[in-house]
C-alpha positions as CSV (number, residue, x, y, z in Angstrom):
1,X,0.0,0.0,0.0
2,X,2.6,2.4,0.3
3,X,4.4,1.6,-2.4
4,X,0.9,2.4,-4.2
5,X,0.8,5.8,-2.3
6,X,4.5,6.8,-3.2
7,X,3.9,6.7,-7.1
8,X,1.1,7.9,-6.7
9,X,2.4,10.8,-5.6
10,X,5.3,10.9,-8.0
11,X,2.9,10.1,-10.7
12,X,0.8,13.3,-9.8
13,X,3.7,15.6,-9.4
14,X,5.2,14.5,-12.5
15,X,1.4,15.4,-13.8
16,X,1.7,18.5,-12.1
17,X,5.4,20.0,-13.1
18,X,4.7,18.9,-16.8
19,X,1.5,20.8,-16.9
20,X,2.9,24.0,-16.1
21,X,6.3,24.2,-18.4
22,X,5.3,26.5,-20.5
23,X,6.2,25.7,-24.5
24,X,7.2,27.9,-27.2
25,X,4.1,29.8,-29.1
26,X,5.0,28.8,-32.8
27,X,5.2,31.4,-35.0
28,X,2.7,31.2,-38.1
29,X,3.2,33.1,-41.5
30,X,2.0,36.8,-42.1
31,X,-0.6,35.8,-44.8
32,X,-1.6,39.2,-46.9
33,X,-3.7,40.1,-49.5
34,X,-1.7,40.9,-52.9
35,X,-3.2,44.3,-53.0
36,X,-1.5,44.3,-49.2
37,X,1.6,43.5,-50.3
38,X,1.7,46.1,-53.0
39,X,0.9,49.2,-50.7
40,X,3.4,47.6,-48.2
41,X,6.1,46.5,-50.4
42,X,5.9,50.4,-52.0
43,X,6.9,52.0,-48.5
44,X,9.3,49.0,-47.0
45,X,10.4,47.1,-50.0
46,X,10.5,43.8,-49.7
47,X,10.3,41.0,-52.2
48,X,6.5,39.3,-52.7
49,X,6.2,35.3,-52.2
50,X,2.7,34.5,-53.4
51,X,1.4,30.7,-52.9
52,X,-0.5,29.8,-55.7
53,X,-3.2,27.3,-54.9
54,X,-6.8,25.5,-55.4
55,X,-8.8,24.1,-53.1
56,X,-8.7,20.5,-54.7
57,X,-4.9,20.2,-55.2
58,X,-3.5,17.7,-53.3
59,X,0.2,18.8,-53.4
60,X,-1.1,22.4,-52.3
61,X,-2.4,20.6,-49.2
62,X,1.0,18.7,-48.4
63,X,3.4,22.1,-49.2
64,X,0.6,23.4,-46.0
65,X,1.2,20.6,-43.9
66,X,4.9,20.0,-44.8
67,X,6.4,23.2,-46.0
68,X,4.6,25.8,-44.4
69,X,5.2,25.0,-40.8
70,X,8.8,24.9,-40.5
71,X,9.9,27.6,-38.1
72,X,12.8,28.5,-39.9
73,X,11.1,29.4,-43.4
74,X,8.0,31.4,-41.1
75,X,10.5,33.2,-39.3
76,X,13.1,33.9,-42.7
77,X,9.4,35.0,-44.8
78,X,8.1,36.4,-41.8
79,X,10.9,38.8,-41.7
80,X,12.0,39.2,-45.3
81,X,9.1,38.9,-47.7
82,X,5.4,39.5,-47.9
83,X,3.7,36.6,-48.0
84,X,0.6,36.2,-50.0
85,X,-1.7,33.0,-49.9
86,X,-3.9,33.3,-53.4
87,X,-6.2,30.7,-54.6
88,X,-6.0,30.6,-58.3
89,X,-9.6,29.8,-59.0
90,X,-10.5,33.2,-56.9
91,X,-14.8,34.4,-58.7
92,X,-13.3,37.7,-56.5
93,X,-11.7,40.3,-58.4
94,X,-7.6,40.7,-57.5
95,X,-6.3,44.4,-58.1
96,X,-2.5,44.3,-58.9
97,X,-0.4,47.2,-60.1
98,X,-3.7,48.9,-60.9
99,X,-5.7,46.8,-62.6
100,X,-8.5,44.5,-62.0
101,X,-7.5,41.0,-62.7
102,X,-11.8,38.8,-62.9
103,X,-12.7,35.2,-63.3
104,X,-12.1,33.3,-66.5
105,X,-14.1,30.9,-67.3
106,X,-12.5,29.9,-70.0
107,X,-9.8,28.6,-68.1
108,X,-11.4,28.0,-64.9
109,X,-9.1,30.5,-62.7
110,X,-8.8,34.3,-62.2
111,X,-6.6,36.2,-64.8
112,X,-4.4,36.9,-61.8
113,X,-2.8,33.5,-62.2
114,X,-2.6,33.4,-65.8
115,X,-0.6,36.3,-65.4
116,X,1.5,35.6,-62.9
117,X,2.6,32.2,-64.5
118,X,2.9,33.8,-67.7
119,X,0.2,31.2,-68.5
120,X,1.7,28.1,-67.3
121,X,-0.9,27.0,-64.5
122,X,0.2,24.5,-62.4
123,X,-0.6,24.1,-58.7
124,X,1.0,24.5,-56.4
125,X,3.0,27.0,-57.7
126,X,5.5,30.0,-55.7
127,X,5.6,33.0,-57.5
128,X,8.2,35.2,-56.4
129,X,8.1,38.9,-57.1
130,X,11.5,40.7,-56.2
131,X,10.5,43.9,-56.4
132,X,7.2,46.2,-57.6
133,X,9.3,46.4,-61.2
134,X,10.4,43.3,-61.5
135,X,8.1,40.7,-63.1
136,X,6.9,37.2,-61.3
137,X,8.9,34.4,-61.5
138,X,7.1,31.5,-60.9
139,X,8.4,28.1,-59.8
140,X,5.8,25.6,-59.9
141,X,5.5,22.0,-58.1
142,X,5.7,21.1,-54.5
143,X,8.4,22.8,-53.0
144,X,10.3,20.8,-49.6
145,X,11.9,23.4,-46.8
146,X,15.3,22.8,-48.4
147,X,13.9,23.9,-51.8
148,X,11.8,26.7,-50.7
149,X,15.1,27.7,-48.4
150,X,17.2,27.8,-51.6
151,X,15.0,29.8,-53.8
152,X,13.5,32.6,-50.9
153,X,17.6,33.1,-49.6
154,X,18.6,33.6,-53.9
155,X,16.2,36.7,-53.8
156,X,15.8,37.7,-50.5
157,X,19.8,38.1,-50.8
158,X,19.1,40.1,-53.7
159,X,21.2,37.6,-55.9
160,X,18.9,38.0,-58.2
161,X,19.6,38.8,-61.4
162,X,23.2,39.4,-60.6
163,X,24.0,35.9,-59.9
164,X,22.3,32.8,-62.0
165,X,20.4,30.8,-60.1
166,X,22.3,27.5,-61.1
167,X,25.4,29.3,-59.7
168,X,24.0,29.9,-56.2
169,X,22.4,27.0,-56.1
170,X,25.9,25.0,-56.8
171,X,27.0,26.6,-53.9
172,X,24.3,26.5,-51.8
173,X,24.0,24.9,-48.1
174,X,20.4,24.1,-47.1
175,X,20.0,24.4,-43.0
176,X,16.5,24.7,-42.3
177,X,14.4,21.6,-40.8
């Protein structure tokens, strides 16, 4: 019996102590609208990352669960881009650069994603705008944190255009989980 009291007791105040360590709020990305971004990125430049996506890709879905969440790509976008989270298939009209981008039903999508892929839709697809003058430059597929780590550092470094992208990617060191 008091063998059954003593880990009791240690059972509770194990219970107890565990309950109140406090853990570590995880960050979570800044999602914007583009029309945000814009205003924002014309007073603080900072390069655009837009997440192009549909509600029925799969791969979109994954790149949320997988990509998304590690805390060392939402702190680096967090701090060095504006993130923008737009669903390709959008009925609602997008403003960008002043003018008004409308459904297509022709395609199926908004004309904002035909022209940010330069008409190559594919989903998921990053589009990364490195500054208000520069145009989109969209990499599509699902991207893993090593990926995404190597193409947000090329133009967050401003390496872009200076430096090809095959170059710093030859000499690139992924360190993000």
């Amino acid at each position: 019996m008091q063998k059954f009291c003593f880990y009791s007791v240690l059972f509770f105040l194990f219970i107890s102590i565990s309950s109140f360590q406090q853990k570590q709020p995880k960050e979570k990305l800044n999602w914007i609208s583009l029309e945000e971004a814009e205003q924002k990125a014309k007073t603080d430049p900072r390069p655009i990352l837009i997440d192009l996506y549909t509600d029925w890709c799969g791969w979109c879905k994954v790149m949320d669960r997988k990509t998304y969440t590690s805390q060392d790509l939402i702190k680096y976008l967090n701090a060095n881009f504006y993130t923008v989270k737009l669903n390709a298939e959008t009925r609602n009209e997008v403003t960008w650069k002043g003018k008004v981008y409308k459904f297509n039903p022709s395609y199926k999508t908004n004309d904002i994603a035909i022209t940010l892929t330069a008409g190559e839709l594919a989903y998921p697809t990053t589009v990364i705008i490195p500054s208000l003058s520069d145009d989109p430059q969209p990499i599509s597929g699902m991207l893993e944190v090593k990926e995404m780590e190597l193409v947000t550092r090329y133009f967050a470094e401003k390496k872009y255009p200076n430096v090809s992208f095959d170059d710093y990617a030859k000499k690139f060191k992924p360190s993000w989980k």
